[in-house]
N, CA and C atoms of all chains as a GROMACS GRO file, in nm:
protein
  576
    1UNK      N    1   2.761  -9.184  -9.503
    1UNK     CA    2   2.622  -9.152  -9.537
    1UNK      C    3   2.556  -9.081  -9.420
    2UNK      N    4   2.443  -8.981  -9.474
    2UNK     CA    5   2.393  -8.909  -9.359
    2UNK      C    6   2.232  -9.012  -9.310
    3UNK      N    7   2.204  -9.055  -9.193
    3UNK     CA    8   2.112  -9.141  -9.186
    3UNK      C    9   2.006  -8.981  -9.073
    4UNK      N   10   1.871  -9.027  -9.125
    4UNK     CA   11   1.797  -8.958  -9.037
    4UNK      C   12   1.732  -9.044  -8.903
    5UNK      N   13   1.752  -9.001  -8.766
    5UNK     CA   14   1.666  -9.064  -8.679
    5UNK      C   15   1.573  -9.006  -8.655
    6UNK      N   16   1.432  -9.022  -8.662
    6UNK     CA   17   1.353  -8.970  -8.616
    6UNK      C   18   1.221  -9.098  -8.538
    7UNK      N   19   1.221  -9.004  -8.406
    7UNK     CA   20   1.151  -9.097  -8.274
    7UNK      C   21   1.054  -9.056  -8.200
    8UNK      N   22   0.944  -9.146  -8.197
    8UNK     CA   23   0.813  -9.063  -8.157
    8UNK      C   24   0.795  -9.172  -8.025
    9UNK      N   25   0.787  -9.098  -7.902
    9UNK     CA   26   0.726  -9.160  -7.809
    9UNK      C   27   0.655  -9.048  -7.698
   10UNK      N   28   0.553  -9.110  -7.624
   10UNK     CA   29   0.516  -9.023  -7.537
   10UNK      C   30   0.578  -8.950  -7.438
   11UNK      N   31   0.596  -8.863  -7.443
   11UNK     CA   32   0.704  -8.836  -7.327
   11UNK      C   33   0.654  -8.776  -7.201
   12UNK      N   34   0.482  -8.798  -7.188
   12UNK     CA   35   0.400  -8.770  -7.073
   12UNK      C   36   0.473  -8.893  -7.004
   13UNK      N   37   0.516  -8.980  -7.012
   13UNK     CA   38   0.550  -9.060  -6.935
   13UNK      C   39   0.640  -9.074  -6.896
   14UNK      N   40   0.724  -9.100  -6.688
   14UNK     CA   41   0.846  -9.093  -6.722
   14UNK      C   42   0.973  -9.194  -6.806
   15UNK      N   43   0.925  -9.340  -6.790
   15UNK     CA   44   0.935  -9.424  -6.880
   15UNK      C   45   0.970  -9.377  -7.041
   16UNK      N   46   0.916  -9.293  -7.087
   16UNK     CA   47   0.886  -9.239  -7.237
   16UNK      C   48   1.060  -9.161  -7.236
   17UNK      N   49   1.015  -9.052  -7.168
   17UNK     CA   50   1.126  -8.961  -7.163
   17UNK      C   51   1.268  -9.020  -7.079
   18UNK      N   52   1.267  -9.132  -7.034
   18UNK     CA   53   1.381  -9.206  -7.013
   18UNK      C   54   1.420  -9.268  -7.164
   19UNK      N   55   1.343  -9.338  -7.226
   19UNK     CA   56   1.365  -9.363  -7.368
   19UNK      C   57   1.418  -9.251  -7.452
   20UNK      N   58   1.352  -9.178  -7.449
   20UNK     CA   59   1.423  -9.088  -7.576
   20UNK      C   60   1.542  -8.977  -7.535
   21UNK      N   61   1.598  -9.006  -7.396
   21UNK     CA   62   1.705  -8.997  -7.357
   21UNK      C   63   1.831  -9.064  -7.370
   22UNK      N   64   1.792  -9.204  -7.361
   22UNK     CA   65   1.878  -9.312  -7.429
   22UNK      C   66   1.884  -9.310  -7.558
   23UNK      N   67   1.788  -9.298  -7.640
   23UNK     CA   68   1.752  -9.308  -7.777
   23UNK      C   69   1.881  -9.156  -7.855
   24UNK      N   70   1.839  -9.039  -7.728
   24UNK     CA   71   1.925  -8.944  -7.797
   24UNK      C   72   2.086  -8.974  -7.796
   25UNK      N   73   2.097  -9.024  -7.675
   25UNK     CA   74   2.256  -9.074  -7.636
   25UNK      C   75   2.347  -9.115  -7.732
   26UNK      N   76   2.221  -9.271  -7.782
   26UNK     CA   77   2.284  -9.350  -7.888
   26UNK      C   78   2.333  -9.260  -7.989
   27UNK      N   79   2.229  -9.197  -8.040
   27UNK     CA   80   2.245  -9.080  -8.160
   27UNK      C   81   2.364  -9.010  -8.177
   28UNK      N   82   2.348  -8.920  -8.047
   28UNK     CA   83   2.505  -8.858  -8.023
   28UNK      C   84   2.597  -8.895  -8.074
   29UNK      N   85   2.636  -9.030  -8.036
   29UNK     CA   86   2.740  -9.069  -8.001
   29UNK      C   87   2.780  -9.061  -8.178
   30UNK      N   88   2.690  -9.048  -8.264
   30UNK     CA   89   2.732  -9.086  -8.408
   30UNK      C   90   2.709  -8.956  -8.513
   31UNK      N   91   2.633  -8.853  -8.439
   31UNK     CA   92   2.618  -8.704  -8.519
   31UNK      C   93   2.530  -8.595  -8.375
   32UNK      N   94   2.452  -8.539  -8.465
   32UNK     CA   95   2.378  -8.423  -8.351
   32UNK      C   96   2.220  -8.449  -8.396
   33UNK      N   97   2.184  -8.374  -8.285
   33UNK     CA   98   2.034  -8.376  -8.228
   33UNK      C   99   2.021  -8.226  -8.294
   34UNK      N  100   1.870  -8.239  -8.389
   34UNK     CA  101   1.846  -8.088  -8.436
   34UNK      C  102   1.722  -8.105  -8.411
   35UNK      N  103   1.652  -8.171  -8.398
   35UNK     CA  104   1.534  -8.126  -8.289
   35UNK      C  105   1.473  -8.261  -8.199
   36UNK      N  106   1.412  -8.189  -8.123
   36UNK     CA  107   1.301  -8.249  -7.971
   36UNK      C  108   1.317  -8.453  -8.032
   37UNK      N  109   1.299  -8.428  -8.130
   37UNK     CA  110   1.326  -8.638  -8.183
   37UNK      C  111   1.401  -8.673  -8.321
   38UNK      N  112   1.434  -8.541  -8.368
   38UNK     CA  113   1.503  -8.581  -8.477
   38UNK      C  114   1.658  -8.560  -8.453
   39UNK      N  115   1.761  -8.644  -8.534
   39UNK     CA  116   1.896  -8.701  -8.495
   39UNK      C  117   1.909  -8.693  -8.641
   40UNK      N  118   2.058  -8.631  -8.664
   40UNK     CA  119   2.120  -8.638  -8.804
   40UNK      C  120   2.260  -8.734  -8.750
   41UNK      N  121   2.283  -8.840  -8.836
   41UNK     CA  122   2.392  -8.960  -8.800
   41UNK      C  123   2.469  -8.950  -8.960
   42UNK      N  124   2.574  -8.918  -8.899
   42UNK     CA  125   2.738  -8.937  -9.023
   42UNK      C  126   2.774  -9.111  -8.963
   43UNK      N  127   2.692  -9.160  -9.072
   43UNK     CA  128   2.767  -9.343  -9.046
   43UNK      C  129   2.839  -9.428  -9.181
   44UNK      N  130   2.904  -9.469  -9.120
   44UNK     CA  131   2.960  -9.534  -9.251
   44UNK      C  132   2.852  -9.694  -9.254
   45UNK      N  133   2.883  -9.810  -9.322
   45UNK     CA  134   2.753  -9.913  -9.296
   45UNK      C  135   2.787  -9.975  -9.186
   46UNK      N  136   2.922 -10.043  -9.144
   46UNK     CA  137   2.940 -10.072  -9.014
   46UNK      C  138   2.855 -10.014  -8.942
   47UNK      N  139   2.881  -9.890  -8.900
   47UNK     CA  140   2.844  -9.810  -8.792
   47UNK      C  141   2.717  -9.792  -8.799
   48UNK      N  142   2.621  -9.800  -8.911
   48UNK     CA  143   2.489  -9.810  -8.941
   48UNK      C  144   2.421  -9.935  -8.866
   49UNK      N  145   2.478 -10.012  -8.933
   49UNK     CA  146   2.442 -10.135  -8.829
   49UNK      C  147   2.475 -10.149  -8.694
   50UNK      N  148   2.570 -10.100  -8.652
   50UNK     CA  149   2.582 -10.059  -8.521
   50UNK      C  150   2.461  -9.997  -8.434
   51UNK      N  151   2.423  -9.851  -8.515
   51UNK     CA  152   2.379  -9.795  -8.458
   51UNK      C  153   2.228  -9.824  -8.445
   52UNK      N  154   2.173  -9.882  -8.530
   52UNK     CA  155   2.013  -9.906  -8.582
   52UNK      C  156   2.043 -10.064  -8.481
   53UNK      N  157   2.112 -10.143  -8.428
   53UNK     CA  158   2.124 -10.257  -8.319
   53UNK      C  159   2.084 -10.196  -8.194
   54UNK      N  160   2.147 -10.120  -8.192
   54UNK     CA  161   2.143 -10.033  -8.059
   54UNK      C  162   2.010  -9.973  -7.996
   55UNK      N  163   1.954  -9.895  -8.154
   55UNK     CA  164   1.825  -9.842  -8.139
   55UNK      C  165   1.747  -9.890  -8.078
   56UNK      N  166   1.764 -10.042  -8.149
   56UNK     CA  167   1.657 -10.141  -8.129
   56UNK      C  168   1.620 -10.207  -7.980
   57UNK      N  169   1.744 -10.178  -7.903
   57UNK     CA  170   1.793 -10.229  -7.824
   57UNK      C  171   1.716 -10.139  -7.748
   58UNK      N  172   1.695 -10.028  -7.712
   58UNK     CA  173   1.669  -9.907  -7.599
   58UNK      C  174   1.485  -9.868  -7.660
   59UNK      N  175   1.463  -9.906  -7.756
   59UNK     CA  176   1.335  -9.875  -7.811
   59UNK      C  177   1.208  -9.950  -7.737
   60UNK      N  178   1.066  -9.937  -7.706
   60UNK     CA  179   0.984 -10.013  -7.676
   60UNK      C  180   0.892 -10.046  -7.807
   61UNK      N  181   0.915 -10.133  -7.828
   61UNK     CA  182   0.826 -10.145  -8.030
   61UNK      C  183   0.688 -10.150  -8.036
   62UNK      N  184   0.612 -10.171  -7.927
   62UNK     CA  185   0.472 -10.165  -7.847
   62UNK      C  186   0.462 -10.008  -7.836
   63UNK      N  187   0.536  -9.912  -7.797
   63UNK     CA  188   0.532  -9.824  -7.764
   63UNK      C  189   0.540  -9.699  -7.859
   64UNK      N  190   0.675  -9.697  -7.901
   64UNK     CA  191   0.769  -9.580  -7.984
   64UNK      C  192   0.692  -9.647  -8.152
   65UNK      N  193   0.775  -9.524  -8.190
   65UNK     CA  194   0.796  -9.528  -8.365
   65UNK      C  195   0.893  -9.468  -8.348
   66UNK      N  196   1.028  -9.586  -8.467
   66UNK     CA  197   1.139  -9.542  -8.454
   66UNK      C  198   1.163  -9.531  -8.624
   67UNK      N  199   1.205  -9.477  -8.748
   67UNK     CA  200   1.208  -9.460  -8.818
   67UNK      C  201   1.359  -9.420  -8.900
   68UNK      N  202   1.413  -9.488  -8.997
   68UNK     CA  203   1.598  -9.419  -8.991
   68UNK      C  204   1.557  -9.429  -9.194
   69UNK      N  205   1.623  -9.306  -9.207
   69UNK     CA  206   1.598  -9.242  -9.338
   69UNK      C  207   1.785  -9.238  -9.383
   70UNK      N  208   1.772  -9.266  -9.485
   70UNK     CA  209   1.894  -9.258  -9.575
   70UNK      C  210   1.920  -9.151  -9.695
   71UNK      N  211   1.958  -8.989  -9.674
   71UNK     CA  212   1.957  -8.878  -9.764
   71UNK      C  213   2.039  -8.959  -9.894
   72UNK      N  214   1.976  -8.819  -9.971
   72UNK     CA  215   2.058  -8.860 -10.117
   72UNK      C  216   2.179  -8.745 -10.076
   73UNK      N  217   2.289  -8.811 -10.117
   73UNK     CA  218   2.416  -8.754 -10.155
   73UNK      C  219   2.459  -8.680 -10.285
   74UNK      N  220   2.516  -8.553 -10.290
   74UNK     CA  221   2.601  -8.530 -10.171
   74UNK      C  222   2.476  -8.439 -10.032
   75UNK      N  223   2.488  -8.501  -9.885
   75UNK     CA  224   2.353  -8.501  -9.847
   75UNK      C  225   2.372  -8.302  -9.813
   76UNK      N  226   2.513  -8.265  -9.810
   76UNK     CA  227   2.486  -8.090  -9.742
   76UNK      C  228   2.395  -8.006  -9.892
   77UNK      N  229   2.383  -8.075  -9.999
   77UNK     CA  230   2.271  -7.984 -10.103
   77UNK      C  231   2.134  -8.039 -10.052
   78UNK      N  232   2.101  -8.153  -9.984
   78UNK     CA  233   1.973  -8.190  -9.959
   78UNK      C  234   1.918  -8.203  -9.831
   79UNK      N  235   1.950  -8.119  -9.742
   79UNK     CA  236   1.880  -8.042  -9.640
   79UNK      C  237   1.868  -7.907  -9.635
   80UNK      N  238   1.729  -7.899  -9.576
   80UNK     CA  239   1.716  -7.748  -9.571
   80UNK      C  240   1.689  -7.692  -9.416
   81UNK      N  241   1.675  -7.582  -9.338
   81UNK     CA  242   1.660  -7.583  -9.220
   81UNK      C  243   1.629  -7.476  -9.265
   82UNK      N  244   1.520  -7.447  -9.168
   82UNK     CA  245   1.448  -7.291  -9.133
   82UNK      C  246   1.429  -7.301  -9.028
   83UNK      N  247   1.400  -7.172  -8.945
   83UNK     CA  248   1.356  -7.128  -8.839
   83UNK      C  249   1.455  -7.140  -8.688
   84UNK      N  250   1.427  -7.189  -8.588
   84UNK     CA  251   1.490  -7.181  -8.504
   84UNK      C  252   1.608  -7.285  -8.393
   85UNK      N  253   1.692  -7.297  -8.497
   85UNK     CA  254   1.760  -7.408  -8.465
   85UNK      C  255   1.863  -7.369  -8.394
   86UNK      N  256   1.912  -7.471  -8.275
   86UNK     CA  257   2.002  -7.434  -8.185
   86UNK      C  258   2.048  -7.525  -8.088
   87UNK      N  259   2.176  -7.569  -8.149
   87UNK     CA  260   2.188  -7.706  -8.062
   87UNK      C  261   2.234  -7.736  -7.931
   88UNK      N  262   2.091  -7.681  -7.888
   88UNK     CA  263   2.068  -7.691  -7.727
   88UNK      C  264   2.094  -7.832  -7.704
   89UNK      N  265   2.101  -7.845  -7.539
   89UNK     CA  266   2.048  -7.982  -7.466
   89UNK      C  267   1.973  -7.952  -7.431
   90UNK      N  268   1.892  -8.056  -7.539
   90UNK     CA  269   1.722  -8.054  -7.527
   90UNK      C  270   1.707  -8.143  -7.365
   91UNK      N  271   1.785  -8.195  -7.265
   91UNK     CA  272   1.777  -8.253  -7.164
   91UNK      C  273   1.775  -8.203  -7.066
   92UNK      N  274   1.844  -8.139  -7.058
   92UNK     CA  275   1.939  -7.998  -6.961
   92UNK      C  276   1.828  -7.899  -6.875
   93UNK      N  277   1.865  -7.827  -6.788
   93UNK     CA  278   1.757  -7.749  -6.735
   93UNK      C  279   1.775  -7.648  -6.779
   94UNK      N  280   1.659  -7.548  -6.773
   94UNK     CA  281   1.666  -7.456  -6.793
   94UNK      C  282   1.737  -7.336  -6.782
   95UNK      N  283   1.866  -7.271  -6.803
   95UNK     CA  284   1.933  -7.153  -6.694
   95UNK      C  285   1.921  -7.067  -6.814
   96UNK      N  286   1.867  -6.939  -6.750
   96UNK     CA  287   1.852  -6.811  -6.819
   96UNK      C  288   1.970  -6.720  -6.772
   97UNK      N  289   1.043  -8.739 -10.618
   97UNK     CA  290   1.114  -8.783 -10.509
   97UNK      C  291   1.034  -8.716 -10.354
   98UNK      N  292   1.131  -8.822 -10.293
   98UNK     CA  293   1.068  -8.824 -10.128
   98UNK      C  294   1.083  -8.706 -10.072
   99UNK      N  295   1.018  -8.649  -9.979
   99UNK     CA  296   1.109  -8.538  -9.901
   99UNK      C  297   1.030  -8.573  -9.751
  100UNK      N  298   1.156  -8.602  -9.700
  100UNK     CA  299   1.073  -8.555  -9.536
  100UNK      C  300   1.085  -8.446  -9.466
  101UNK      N  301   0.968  -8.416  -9.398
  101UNK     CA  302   0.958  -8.297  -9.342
  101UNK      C  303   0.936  -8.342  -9.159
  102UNK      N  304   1.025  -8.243  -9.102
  102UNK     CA  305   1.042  -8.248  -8.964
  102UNK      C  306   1.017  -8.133  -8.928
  103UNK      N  307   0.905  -8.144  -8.814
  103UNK     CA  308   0.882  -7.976  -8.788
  103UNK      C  309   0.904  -7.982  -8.631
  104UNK      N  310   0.929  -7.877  -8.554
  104UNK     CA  311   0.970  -7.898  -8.405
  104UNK      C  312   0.879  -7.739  -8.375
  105UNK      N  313   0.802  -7.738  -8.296
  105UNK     CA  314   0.708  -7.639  -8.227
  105UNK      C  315   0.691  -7.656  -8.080
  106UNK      N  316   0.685  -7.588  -7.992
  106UNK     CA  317   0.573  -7.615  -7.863
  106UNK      C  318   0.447  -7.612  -7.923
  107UNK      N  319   0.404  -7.731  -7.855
  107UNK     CA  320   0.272  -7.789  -7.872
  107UNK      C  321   0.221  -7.781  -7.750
  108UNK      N  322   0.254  -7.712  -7.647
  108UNK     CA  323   0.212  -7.639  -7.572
  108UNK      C  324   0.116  -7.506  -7.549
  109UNK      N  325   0.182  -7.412  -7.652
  109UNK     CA  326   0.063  -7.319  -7.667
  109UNK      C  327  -0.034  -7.362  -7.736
  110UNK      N  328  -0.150  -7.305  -7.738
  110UNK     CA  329  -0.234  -7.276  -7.867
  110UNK      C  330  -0.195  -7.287  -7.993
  111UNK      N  331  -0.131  -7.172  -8.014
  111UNK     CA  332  -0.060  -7.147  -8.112
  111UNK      C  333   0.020  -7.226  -8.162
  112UNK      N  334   0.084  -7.310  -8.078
  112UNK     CA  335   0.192  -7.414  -8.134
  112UNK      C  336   0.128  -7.496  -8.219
  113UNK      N  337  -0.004  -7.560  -8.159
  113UNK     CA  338  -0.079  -7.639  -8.147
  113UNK      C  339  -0.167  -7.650  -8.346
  114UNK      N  340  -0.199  -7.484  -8.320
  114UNK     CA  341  -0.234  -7.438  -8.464
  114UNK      C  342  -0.163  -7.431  -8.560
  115UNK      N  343  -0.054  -7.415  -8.544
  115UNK     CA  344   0.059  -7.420  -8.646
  115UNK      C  345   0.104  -7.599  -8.691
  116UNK      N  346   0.150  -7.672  -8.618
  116UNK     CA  347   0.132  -7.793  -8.635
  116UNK      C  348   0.007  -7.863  -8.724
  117UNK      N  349  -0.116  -7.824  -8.632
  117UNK     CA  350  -0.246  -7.841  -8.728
  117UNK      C  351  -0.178  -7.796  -8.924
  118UNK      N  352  -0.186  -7.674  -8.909
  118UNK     CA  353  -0.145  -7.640  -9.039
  118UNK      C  354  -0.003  -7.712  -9.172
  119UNK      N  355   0.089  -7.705  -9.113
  119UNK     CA  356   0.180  -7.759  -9.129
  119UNK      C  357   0.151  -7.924  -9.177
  120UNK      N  358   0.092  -7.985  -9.069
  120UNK     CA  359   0.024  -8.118  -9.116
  120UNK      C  360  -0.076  -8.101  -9.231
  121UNK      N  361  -0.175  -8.047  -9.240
  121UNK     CA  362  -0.265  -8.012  -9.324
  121UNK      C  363  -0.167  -8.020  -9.507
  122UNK      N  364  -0.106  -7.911  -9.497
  122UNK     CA  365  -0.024  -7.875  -9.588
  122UNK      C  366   0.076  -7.993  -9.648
  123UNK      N  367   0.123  -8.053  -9.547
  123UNK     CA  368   0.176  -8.168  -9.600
  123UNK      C  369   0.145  -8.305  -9.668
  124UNK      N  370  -0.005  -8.276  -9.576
  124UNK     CA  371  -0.071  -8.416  -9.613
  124UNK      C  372  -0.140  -8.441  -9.748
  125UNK      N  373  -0.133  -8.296  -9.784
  125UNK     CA  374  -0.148  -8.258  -9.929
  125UNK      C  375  -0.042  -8.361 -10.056
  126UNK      N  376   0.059  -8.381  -9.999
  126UNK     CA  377   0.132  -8.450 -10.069
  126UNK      C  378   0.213  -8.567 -10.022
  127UNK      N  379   0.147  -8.578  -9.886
  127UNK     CA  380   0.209  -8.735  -9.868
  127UNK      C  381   0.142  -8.750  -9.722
  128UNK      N  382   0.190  -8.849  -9.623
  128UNK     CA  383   0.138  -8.861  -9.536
  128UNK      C  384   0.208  -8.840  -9.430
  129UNK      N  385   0.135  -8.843  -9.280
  129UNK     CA  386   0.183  -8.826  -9.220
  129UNK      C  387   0.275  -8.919  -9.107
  130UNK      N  388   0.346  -8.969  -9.068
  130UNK     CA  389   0.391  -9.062  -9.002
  130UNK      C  390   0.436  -9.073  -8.865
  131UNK      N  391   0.483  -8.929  -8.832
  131UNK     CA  392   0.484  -8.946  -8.634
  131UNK      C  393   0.444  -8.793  -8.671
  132UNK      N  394   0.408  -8.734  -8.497
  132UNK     CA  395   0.352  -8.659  -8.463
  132UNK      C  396   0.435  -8.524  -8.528
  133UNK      N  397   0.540  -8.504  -8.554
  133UNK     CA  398   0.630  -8.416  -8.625
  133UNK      C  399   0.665  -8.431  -8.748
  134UNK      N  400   0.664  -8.546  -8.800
  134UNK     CA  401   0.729  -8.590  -8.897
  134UNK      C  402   0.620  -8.626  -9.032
  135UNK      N  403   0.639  -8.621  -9.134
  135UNK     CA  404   0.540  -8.614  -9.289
  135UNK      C  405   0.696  -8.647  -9.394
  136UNK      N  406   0.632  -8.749  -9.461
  136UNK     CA  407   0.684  -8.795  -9.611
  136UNK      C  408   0.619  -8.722  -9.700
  137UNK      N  409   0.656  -8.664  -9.766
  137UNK     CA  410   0.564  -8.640  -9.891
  137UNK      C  411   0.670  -8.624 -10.046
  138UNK      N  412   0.568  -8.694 -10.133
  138UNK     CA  413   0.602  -8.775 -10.266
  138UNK      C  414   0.570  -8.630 -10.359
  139UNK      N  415   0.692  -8.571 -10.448
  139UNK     CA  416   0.652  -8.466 -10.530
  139UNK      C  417   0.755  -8.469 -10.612
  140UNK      N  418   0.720  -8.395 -10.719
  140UNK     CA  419   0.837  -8.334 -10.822
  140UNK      C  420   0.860  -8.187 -10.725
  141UNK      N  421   0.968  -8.160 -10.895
  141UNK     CA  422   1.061  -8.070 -10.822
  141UNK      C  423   0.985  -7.885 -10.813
  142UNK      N  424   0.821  -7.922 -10.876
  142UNK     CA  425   0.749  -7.815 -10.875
  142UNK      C  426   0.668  -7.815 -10.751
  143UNK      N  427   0.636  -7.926 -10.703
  143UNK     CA  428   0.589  -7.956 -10.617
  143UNK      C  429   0.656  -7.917 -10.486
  144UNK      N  430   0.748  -7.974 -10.491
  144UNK     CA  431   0.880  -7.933 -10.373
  144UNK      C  432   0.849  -7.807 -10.342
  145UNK      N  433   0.834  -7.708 -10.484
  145UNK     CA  434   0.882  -7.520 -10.433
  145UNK      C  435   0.758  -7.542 -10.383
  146UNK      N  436   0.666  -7.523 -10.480
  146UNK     CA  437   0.526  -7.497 -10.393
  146UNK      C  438   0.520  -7.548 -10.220
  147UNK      N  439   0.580  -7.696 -10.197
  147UNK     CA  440   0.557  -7.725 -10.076
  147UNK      C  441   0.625  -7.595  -9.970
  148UNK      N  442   0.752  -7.605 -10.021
  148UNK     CA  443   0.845  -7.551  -9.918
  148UNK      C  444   0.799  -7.367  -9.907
  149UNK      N  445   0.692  -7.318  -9.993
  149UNK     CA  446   0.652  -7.170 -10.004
  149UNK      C  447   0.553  -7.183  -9.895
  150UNK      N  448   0.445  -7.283  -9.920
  150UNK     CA  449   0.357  -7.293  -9.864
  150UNK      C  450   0.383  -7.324  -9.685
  151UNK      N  451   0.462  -7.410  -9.669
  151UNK     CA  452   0.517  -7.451  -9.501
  151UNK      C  453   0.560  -7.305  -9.458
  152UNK      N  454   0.685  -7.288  -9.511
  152UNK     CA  455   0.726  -7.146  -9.501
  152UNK      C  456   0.629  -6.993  -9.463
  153UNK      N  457   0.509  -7.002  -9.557
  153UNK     CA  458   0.413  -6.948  -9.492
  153UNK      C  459   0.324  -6.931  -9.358
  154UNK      N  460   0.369  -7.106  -9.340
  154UNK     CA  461   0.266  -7.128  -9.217
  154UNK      C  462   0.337  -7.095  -9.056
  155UNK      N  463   0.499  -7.107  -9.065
  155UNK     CA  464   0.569  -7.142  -8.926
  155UNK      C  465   0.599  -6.994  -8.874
  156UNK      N  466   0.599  -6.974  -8.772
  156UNK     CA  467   0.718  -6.911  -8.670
  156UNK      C  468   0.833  -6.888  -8.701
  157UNK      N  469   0.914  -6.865  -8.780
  157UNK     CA  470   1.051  -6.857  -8.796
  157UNK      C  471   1.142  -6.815  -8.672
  158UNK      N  472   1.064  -6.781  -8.543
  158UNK     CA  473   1.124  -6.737  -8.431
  158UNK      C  474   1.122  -6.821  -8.341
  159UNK      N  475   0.992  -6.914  -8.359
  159UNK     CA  476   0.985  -6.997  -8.268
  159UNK      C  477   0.981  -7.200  -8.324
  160UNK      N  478   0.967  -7.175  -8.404
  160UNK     CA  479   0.939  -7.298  -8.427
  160UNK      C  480   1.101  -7.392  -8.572
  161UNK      N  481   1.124  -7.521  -8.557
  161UNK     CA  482   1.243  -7.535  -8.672
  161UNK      C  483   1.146  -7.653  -8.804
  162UNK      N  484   1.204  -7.626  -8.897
  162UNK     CA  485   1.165  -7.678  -9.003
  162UNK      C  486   1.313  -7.762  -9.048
  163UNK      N  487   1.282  -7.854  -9.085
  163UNK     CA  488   1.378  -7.934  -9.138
  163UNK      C  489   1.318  -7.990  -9.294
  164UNK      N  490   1.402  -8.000  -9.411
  164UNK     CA  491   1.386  -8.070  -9.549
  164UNK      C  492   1.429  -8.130  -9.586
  165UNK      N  493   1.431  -8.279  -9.581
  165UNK     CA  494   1.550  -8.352  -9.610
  165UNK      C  495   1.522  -8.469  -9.763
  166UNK      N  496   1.588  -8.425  -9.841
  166UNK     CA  497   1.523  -8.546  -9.951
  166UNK      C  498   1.622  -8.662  -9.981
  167UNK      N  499   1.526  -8.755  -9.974
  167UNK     CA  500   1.596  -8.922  -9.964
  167UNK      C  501   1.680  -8.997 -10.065
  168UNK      N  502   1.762  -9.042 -10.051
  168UNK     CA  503   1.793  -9.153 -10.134
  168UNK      C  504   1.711  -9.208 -10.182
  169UNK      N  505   1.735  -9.248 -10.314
  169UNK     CA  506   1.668  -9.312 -10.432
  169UNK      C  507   1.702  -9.406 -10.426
  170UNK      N  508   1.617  -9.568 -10.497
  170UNK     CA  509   1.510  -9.564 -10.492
  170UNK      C  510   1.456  -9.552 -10.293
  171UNK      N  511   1.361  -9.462 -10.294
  171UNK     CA  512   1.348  -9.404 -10.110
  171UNK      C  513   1.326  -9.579 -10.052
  172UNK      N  514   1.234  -9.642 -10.152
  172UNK     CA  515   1.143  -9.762 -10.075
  172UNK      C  516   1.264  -9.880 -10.015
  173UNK      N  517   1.395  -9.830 -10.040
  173UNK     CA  518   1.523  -9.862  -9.968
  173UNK      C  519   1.594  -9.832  -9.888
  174UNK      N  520   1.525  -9.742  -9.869
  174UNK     CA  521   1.613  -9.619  -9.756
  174UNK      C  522   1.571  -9.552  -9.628
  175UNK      N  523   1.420  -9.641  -9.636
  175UNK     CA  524   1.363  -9.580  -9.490
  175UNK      C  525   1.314  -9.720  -9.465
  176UNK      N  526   1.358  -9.735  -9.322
  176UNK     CA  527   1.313  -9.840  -9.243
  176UNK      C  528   1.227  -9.818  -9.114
  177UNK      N  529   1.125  -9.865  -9.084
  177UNK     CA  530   1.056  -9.829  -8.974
  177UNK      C  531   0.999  -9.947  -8.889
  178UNK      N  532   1.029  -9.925  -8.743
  178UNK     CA  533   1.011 -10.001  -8.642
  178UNK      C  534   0.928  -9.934  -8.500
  179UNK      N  535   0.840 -10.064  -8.462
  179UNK     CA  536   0.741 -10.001  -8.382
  179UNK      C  537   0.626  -9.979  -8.458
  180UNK      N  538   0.582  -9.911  -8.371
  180UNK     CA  539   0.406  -9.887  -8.348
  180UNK      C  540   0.369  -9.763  -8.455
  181UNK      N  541   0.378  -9.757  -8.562
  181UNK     CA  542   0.336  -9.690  -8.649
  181UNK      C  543   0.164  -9.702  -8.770
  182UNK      N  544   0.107  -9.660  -8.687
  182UNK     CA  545   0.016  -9.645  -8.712
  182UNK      C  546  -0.085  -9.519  -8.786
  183UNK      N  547  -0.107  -9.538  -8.930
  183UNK     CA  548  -0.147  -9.386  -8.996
  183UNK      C  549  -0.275  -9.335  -8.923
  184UNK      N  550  -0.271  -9.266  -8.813
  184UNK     CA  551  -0.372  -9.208  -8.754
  184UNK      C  552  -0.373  -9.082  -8.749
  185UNK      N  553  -0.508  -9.052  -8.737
  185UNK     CA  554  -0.552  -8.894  -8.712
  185UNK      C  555  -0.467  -8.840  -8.573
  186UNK      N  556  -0.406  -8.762  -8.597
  186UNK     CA  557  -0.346  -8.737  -8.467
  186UNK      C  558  -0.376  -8.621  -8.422
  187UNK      N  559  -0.493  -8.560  -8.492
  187UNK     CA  560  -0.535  -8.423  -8.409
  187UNK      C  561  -0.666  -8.471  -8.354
  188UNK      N  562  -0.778  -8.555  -8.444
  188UNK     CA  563  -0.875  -8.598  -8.391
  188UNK      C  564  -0.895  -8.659  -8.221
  189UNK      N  565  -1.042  -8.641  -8.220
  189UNK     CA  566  -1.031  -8.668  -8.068
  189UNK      C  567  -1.041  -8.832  -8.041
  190UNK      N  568  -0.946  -8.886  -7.956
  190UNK     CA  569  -0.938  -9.017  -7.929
  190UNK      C  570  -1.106  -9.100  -7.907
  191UNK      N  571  -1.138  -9.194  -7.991
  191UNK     CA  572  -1.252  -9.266  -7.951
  191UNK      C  573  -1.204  -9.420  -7.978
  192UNK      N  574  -1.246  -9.472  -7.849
  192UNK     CA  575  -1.265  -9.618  -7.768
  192UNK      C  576  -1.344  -9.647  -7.855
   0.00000   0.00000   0.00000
């Protein structure tokens, strides 16, 4: 199943942006990052539960909004993407 | 059915700033909003085109990504949310 992460924290803070560094990590480790807080995850339910433990784990619940969405299948007819996608490391510095 | 919408801009410029405004606006038309990027919104499948004409109108296609993702049915099973989620004005100006 395709699960959506999507994670809102401040990232004026460095605290914040240490979070949603970890937060992206976890993600990784289970699909890709297509934008600044959103995470597309290929999990089976094991690994769902795995991964949403984990979340929970690196999240501040005082702080963040963490949110995990479950597409309808088959999920490649039910996404759409426009505009400028590019699966940068959104972490990474800048080199031109 | 559900559709979430993920939008990714600099919210840095002006412009970013206005486009987001819009984008939210447009969405909230049919559902709400839930983190600073992110909008649910509840429509048929006429609704959908109209939405996705209307967003489409509003973005950057150079600069900014749009994401469409529609949920598993029934949705009120399929999205879980943790943390500090709170339906607030998020363009309004903060008052104590």
């Amino acid at each position: 199943m395709l699960i959506i992460v999507t994670y809102d924290v401040s990232t004026e803070t460095r605290e914040g942006r240490k979070r949603l560094r970890r937060v992206a990590k976890v993600c990784e480790g289970h699909g890709q990052r297509v934008q600044k807080s959103v995470f597309e995850c290929k999990v089976n339910l094991m690994q769902f539960e795995e991964l949403e433990r984990r979340l929970l784990a690196e999240i501040d619940e005082k702080e963040d909004s963490l949110r995990l969405y479950r597409l309808k299948e088959p999920f490649e007819l039910h996404v759409k993407e426009y505009g400028n996608f590019k699966a940068v490391d959104f972490e990474g510095p800048l080199v031109i």
